[in-house]
MOPAC internal coordinates of N, CA, C and O (Angstrom, degrees):
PM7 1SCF
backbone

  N    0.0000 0     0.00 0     0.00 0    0    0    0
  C    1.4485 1     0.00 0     0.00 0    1    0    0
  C    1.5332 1   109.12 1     0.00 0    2    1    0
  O    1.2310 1   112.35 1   -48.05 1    3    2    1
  N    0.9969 1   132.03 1   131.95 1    3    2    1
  C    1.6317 1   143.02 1   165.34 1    5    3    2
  C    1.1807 1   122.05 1   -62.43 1    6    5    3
  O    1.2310 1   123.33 1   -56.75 1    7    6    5
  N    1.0259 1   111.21 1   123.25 1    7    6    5
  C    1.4164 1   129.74 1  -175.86 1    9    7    6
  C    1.9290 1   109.00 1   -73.41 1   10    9    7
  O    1.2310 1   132.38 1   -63.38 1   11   10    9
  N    1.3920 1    93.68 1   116.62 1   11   10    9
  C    1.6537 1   109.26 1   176.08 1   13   11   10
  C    1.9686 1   107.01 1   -55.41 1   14   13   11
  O    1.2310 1   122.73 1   -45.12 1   15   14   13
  N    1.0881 1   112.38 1   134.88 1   15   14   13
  C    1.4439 1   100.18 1   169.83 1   17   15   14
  C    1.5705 1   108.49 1  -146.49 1   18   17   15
  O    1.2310 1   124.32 1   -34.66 1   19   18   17
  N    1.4326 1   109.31 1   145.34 1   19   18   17
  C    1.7804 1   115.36 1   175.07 1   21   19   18
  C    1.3775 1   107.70 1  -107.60 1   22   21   19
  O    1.2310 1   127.38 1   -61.77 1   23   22   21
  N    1.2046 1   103.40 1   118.23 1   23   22   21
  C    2.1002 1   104.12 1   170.45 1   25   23   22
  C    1.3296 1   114.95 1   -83.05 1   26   25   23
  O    1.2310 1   126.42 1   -47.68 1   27   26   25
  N    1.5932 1   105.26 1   132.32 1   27   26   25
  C    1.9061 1    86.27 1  -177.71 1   29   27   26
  C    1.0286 1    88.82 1  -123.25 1   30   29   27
  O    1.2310 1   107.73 1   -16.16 1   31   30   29
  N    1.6169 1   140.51 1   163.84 1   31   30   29
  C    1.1682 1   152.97 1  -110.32 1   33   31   30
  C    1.1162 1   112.03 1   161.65 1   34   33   31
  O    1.2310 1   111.95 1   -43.57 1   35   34   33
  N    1.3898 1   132.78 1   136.43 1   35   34   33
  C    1.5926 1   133.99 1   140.40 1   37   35   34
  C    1.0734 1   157.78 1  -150.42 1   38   37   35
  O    1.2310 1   138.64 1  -145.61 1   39   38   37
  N    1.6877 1    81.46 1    34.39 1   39   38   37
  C    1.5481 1   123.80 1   160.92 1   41   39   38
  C    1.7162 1   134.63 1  -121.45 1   42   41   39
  O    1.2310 1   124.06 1    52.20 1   43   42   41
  N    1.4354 1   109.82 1  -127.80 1   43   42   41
  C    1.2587 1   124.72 1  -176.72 1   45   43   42
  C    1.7484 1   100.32 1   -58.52 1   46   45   43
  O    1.2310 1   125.09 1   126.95 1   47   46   45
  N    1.6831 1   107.84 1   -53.05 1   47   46   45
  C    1.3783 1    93.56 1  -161.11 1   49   47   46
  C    1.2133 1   110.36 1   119.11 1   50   49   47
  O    1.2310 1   109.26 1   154.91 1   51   50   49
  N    1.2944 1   137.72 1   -25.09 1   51   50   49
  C    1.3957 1   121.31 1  -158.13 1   53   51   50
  C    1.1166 1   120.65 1   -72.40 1   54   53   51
  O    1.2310 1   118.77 1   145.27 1   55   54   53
  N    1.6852 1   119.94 1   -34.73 1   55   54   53
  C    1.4733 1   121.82 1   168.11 1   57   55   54
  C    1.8735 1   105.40 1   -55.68 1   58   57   55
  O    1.2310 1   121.70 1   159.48 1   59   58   57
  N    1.0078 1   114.36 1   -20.52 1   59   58   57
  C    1.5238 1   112.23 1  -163.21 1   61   59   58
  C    1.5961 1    90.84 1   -75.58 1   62   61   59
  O    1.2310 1   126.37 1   129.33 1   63   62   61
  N    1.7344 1   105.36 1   -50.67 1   63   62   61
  C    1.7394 1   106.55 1  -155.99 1   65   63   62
  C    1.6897 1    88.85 1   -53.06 1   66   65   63
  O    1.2310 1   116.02 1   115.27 1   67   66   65
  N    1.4561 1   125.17 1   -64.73 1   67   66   65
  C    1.1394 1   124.94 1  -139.76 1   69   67   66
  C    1.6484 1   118.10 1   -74.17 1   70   69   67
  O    1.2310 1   125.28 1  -163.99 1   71   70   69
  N    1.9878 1   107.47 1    16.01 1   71   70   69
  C    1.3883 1   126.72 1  -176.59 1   73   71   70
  C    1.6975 1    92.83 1   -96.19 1   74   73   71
  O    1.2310 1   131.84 1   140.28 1   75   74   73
  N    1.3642 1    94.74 1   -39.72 1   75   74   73
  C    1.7421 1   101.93 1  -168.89 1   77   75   74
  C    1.1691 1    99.04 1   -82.64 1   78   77   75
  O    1.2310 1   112.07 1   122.53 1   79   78   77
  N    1.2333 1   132.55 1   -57.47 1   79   78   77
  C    1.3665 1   105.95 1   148.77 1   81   79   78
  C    1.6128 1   144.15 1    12.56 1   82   81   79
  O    1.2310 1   128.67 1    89.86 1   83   82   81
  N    1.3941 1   100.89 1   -90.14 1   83   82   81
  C    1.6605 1   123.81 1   173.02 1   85   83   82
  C    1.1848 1   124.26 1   -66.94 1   86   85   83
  O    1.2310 1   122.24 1   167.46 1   87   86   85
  N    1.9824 1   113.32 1   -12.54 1   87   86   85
  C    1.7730 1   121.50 1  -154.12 1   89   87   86
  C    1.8744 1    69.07 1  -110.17 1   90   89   87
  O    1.2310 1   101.18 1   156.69 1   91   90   89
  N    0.9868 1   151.85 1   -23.31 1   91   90   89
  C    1.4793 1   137.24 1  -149.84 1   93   91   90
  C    1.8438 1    97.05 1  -121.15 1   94   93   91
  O    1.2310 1   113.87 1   131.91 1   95   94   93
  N    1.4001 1   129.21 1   -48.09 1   95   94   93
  C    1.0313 1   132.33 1  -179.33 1   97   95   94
  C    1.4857 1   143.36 1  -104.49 1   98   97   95
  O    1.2310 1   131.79 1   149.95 1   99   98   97
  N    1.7184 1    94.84 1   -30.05 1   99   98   97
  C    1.5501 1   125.47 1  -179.05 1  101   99   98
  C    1.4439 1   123.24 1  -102.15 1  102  101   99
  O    1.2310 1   110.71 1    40.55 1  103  102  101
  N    1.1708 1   135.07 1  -139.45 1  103  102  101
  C    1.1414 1   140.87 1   165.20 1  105  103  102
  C    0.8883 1   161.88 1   -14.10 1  106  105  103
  O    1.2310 1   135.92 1   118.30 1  107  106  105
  N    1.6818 1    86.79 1   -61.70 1  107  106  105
  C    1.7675 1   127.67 1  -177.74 1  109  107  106
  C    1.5566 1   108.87 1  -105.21 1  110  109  107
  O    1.2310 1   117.65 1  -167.59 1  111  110  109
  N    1.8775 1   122.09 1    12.41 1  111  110  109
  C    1.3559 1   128.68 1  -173.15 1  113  111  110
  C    1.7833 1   113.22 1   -68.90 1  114  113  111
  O    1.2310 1   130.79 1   139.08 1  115  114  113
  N    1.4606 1    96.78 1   -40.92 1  115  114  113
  C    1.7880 1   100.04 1   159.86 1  117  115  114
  C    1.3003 1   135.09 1   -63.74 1  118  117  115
  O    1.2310 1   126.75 1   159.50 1  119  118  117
  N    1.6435 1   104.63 1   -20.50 1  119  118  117
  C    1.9468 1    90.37 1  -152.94 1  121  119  118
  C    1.6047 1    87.39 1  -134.04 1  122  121  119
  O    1.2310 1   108.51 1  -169.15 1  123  122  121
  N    1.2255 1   139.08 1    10.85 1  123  122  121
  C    1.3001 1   140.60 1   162.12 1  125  123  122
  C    1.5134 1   133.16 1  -124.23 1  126  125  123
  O    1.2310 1   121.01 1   -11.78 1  127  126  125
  N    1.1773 1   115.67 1   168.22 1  127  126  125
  C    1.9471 1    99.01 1  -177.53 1  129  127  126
  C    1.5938 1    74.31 1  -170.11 1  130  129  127
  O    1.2310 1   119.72 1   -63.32 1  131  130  129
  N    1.6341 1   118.14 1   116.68 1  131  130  129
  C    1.5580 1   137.04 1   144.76 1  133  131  130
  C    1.5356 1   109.96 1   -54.35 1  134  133  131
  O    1.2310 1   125.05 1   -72.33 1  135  134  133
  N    1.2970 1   107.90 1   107.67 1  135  134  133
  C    1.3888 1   121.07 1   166.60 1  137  135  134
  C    1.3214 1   104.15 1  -106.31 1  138  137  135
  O    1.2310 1   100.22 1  -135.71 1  139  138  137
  N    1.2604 1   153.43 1    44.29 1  139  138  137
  C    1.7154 1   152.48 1  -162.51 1  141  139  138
  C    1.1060 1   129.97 1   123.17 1  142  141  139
  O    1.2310 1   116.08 1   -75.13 1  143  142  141
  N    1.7015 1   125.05 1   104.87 1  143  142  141
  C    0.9366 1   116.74 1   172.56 1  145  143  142
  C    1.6330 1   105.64 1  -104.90 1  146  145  143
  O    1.2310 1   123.73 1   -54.21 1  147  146  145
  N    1.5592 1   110.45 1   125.79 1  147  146  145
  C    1.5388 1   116.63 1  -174.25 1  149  147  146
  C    1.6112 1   129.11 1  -105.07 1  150  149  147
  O    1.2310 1   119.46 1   -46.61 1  151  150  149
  N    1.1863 1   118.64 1   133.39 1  151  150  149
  C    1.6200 1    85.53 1   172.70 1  153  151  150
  C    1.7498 1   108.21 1  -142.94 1  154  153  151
  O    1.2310 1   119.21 1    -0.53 1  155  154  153
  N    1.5029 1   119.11 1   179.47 1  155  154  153
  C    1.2408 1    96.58 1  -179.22 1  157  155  154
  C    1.5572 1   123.18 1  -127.93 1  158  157  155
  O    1.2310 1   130.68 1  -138.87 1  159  158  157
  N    1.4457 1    97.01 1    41.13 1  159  158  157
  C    1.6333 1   140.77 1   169.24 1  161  159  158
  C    1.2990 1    92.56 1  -103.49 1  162  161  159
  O    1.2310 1   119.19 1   -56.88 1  163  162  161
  N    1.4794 1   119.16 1   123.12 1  163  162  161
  C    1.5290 1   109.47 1   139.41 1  165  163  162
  C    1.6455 1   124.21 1   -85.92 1  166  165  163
  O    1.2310 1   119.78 1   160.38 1  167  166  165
  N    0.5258 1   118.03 1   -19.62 1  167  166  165
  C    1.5113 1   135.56 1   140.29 1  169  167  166
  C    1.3420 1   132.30 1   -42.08 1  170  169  167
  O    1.2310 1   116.32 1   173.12 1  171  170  169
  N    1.4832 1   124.59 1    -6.88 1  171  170  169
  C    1.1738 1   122.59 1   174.28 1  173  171  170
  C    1.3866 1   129.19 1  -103.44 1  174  173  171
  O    1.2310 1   124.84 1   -59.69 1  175  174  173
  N    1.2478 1   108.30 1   120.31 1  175  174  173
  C    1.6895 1   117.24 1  -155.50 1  177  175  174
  C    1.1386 1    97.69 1   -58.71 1  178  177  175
  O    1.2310 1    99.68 1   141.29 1  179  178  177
  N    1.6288 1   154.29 1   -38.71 1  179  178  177
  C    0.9721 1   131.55 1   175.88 1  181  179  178
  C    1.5797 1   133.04 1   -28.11 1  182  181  179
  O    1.2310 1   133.66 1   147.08 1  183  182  181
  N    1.5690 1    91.20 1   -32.92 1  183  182  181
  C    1.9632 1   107.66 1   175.55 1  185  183  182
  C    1.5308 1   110.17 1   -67.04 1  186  185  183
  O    1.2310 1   116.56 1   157.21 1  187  186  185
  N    0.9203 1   124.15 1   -22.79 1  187  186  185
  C    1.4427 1   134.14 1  -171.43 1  189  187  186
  C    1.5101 1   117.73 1   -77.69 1  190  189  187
  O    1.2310 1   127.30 1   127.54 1  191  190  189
  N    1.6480 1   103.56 1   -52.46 1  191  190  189
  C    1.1837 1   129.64 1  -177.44 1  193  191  190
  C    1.9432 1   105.61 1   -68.11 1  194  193  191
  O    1.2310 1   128.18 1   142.04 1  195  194  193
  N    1.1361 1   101.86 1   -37.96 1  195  194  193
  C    2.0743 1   110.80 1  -162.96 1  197  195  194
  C    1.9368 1    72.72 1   -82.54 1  198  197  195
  O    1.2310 1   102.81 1   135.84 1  199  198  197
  N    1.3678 1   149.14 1   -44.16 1  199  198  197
  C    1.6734 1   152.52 1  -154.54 1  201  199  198
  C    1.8660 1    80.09 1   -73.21 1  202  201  199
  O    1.2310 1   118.06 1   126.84 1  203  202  201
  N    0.9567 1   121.29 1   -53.16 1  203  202  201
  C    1.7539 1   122.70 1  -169.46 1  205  203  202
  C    1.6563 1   103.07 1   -55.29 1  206  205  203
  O    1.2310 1   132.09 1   152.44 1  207  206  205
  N    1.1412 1    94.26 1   -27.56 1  207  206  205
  C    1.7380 1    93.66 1  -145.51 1  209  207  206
  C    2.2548 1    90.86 1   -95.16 1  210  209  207
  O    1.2310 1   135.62 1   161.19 1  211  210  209
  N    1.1416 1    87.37 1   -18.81 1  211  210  209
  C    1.7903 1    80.78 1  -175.72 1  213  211  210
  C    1.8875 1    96.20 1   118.16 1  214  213  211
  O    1.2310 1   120.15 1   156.31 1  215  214  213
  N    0.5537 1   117.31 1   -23.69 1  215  214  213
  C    1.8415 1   121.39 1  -162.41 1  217  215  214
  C    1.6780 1   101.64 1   -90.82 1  218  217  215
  O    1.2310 1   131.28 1   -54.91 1  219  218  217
  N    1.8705 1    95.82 1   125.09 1  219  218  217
  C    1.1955 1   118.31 1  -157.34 1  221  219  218
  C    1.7517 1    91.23 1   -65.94 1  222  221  219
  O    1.2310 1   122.18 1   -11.92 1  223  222  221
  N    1.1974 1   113.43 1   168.08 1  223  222  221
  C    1.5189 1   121.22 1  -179.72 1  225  223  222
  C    1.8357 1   118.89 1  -155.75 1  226  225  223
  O    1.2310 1   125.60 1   -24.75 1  227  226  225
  N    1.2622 1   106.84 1   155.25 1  227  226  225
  C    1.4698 1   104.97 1  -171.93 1  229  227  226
  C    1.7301 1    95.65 1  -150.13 1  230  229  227
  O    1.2310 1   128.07 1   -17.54 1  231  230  229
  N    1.1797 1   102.08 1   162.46 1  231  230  229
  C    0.9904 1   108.81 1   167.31 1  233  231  230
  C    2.1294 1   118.65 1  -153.07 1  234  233  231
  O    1.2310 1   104.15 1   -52.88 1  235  234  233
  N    0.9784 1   146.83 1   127.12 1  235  234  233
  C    1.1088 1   164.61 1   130.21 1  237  235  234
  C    1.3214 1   140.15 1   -52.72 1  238  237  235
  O    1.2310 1   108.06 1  -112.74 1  239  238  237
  N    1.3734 1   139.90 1    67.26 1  239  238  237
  C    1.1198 1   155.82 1  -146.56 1  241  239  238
  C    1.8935 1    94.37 1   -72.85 1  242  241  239
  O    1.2310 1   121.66 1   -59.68 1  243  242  241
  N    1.3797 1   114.42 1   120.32 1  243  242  241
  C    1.7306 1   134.68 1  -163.43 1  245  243  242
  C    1.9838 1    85.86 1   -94.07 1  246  245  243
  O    1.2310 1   115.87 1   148.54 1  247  246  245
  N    0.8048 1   125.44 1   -31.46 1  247  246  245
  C    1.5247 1   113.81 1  -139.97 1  249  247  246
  C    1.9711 1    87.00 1   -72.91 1  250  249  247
  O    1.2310 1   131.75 1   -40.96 1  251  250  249
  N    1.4948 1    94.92 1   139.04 1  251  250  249
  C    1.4188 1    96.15 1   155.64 1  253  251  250
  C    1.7611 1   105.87 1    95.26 1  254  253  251
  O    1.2310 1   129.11 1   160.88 1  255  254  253
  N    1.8176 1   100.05 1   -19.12 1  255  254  253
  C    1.8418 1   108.03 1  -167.00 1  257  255  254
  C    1.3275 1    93.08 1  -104.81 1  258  257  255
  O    1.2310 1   118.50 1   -27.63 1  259  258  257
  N    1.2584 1   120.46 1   152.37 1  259  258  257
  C    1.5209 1   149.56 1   171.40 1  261  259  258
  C    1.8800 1   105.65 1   -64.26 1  262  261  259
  O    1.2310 1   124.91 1   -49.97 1  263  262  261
  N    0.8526 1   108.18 1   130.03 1  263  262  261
  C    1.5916 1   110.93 1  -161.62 1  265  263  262
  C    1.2826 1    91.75 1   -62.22 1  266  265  263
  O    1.2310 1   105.01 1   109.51 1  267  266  265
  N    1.8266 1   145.34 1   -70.49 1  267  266  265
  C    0.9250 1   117.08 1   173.07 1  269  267  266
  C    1.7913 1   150.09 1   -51.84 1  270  269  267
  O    1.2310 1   129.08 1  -174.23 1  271  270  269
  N    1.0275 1   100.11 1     5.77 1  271  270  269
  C    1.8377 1   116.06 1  -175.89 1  273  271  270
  C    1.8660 1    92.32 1   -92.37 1  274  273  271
  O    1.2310 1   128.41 1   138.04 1  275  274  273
  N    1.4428 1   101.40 1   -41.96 1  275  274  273
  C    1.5734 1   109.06 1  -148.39 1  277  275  274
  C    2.1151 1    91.59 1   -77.49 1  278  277  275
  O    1.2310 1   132.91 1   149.12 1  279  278  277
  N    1.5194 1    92.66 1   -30.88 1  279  278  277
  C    1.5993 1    96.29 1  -168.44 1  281  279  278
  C    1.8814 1   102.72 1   -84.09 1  282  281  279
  O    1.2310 1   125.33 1   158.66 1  283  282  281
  N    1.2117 1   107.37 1   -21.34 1  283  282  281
  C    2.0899 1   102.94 1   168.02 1  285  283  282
  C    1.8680 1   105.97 1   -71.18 1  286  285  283
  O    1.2310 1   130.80 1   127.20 1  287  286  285
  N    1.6952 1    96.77 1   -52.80 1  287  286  285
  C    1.7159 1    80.61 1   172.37 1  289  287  286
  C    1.2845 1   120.08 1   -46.16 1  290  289  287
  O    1.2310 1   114.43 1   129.67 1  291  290  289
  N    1.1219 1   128.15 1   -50.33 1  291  290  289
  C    1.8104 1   113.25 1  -172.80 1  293  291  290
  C    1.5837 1   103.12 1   -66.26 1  294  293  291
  O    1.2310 1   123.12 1   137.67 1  295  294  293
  N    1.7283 1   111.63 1   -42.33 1  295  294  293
  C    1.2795 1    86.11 1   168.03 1  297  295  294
  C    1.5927 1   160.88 1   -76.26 1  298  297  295
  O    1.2310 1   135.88 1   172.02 1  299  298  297
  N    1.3959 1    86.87 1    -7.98 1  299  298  297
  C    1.8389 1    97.89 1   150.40 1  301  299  298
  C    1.7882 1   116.44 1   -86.09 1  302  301  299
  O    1.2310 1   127.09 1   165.80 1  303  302  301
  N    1.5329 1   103.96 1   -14.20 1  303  302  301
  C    1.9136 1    79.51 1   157.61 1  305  303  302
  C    1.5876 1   120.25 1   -91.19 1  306  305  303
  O    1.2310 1   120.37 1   173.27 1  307  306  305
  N    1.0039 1   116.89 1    -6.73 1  307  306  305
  C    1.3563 1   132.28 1   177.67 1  309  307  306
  C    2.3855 1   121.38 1   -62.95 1  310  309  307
  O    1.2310 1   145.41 1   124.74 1  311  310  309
  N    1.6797 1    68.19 1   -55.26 1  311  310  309
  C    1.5080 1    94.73 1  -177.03 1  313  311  310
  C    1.6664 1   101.19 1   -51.98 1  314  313  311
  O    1.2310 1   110.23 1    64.27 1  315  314  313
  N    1.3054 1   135.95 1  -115.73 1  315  314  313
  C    1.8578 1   106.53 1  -177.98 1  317  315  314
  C    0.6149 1   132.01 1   -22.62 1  318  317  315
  O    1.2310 1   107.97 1   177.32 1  319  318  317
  N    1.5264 1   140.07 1    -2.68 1  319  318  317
  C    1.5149 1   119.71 1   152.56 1  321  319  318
  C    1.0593 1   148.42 1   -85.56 1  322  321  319
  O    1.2310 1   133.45 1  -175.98 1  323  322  321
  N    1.1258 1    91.61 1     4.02 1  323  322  321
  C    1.6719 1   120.09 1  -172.38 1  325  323  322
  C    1.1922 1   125.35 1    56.02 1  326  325  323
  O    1.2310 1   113.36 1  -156.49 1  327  326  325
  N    0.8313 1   130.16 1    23.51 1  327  326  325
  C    1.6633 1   160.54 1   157.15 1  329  327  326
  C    1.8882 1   106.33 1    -3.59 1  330  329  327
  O    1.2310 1   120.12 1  -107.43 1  331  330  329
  N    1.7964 1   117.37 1    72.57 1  331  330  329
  C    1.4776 1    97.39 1  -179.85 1  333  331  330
  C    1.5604 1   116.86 1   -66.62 1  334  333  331
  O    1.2310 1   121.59 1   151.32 1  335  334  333
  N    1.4659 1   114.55 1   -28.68 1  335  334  333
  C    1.7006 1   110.89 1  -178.11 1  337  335  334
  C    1.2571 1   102.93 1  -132.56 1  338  337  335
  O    1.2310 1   117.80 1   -45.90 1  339  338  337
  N    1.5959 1   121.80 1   134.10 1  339  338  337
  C    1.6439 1   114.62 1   144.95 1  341  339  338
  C    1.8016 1   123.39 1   -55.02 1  342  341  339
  O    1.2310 1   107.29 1   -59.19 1  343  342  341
  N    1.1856 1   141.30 1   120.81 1  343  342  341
  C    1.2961 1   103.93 1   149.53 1  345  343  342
  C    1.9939 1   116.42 1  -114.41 1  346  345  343
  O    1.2310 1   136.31 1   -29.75 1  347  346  345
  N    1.7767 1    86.03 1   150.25 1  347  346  345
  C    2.0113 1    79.96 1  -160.35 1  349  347  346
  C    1.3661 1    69.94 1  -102.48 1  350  349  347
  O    1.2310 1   129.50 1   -53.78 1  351  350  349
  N    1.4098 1    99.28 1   126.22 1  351  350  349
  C    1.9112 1   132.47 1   152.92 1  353  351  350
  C    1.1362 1   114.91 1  -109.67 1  354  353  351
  O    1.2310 1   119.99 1   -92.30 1  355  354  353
  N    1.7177 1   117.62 1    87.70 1  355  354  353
  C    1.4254 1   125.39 1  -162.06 1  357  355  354
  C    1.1128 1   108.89 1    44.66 1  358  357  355
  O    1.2310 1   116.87 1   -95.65 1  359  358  357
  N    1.1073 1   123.56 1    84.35 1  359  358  357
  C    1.7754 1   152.15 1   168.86 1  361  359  358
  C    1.4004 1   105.12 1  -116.00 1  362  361  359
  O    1.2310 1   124.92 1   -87.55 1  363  362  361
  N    1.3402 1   108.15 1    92.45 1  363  362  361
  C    1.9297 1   109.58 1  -171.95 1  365  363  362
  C    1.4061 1   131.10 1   -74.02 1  366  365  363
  O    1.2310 1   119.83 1  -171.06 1  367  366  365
  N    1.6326 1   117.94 1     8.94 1  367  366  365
  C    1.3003 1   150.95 1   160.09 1  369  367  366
  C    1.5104 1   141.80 1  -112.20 1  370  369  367
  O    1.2310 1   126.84 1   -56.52 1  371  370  369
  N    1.4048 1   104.44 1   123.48 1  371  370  369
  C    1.7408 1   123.19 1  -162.05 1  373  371  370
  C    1.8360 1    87.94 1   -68.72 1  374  373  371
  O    1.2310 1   124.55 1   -44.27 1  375  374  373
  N    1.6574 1   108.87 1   135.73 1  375  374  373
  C    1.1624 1   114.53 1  -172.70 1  377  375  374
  C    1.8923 1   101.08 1  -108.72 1  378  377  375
  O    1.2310 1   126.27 1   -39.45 1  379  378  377
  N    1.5893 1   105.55 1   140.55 1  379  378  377
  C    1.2707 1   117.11 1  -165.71 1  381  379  378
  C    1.8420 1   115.09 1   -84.95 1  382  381  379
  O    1.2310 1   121.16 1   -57.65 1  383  382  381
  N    1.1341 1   115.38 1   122.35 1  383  382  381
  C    1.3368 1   108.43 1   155.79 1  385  383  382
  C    1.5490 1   126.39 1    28.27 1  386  385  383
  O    1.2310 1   125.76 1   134.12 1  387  386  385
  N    1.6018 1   106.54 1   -45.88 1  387  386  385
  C    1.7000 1   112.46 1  -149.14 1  389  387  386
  C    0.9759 1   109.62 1   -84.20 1  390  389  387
  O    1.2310 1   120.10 1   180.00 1  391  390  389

């Protein structure tokens, strides 16, 4: 069975493209499936690029939120998706405990 995964991001993307990449053509075509690529830039072209590609996307704007408040929101968008791994591909924030 394939492992569900969320890319978080909060930039360009390129570590992200070259996962989707490998999860669709290469490597990772057996044992992974991108269900979300997230970031907490709305502004970050990476979101644009994963919107091109077919791959659902979210985003959550951090500025101004308490690291734990900001880290339950993703985790109630996280939670239906069944999300078995995060991976942060240039994800410019230390993730809390929660």
């Amino acid at each position: 069975m394939k492992k569900r995964i969320a890319i978080f991001i909060s930039g360009r993307g390129s570590n992200m493209e070259a996962i989707v990449r490998e999860a669709r053509n290469g490597i990772l075509r057996d044992v992974c499936e991108i269900v979300l690529v997230f970031s907490n830039r709305p502004d970050a072209a990476g979101l644009e690029i994963a919107r091109k590609a077919g791959i659902t996307t979210a985003c959550i704007p951090s500025k101004g939120k308490k690291r734990e408040v900001f880290d339950r929101e993703i985790l109630d968008l996280l939670e239906p998706l069944q999300v078995d791994l995060i991976v942060l591909a240039g994800y410019m924030r230390l993730l809390s405990p929660v």
